[in-house]
C-alpha positions in Angstrom: 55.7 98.6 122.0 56.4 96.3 119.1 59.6 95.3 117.9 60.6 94.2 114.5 63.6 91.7 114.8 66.7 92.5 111.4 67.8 89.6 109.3 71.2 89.8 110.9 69.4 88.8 114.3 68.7 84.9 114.9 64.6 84.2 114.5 65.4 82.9 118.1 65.1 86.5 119.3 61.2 86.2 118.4 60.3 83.3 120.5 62.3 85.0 123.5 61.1 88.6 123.8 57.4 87.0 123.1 58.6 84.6 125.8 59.0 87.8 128.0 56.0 89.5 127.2 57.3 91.4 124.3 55.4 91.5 120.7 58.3 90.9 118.6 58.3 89.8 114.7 61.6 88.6 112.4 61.9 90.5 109.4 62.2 86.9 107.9 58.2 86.4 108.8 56.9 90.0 106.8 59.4 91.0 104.5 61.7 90.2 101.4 65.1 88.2 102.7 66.9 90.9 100.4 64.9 94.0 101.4 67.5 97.4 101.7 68.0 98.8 105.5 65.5 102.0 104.0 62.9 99.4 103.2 63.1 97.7 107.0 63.5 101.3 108.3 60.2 102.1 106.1 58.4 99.1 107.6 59.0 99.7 110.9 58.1 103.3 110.7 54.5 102.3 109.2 54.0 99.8 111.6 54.8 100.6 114.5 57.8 98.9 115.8 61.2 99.5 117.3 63.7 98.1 115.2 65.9 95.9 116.6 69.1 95.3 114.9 73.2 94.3 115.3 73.4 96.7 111.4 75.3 100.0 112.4 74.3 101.3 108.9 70.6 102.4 110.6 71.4 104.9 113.0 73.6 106.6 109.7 70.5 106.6 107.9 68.5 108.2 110.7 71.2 111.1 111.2 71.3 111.6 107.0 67.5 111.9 106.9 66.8 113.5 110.1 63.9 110.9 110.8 62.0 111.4 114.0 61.0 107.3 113.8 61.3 104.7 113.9 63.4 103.4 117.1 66.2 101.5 116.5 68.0 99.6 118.9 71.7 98.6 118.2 73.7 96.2 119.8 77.2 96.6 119.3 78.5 93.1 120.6 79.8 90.2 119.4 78.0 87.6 120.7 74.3 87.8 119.9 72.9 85.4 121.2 69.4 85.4 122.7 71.4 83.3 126.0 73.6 85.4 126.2 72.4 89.2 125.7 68.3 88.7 127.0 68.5 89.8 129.9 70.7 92.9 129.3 67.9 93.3 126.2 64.7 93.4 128.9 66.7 96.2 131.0 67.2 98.4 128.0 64.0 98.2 127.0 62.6 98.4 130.4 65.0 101.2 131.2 64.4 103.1 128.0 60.9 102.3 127.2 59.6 106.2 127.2 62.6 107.1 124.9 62.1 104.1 122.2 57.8 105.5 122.3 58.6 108.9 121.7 61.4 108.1 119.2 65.4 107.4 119.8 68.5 105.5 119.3 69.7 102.8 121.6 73.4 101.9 120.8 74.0 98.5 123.5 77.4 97.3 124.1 78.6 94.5 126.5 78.2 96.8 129.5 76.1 99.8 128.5 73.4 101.4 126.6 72.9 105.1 125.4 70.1 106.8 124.1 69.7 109.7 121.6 66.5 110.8 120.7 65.4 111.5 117.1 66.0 113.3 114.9 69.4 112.9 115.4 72.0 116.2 115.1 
């Protein structure tokens, strides 16, 4: 499973999930700095990847198109940093790794994640 790394995400979060055995790419490193969340969205879908994102705007644009892919995964905190939230990261992708293949949403707080498979209701 690759995931694609948002612009609102430090590039840090590349070097870390590699670190940890996870093919990850910043949106910085493949696409315009002033691409639209559609245009990620769009990459991500015909690429591959798992989006991986702190923009709340994606999972709206999953439910108003009723898109079975790609996977986002949406953390909901405040701090964002790769220190702070890696290991929490691992177990949700670990944890949720069939759901994020066959196509869901992963909304992360500070002390939980939830999954809804696409296409959302």
């Amino acid at each position: 499973m690759k995931i694609l790394i948002d612009m609102n995400l430090s590039p840090e979060w590349e070097e870390v999930l590699r670190s940890a055995g996870w093919p990850a790419t910043h949106w910085s490193g493949v696409g315009r700095l002033d691409a639209s969340d559609r245009e990620i969205l769009s990459w991500a879908q015909a690429n591959g990847h798992v989006l991986f994102t702190h923009d709340l705007d994606f999972g709206a644009i999953l439910a108003i198109s009723g898109a079975d892919s790609p996977s986002v995964i949406q953390v909901r905190t405040q701090d964002l940093t790769p220190s702070q939230l890696l290991p929490f990261i691992l177990r949700v992708l670990n944890q949720f790794r069939e759901a994020l293949t066959a196509g869901a949403l992963i909304s992360v707080d500070e002390t939980s994640a939830r999954a809804r498979v696409l296409p959302l209701k």
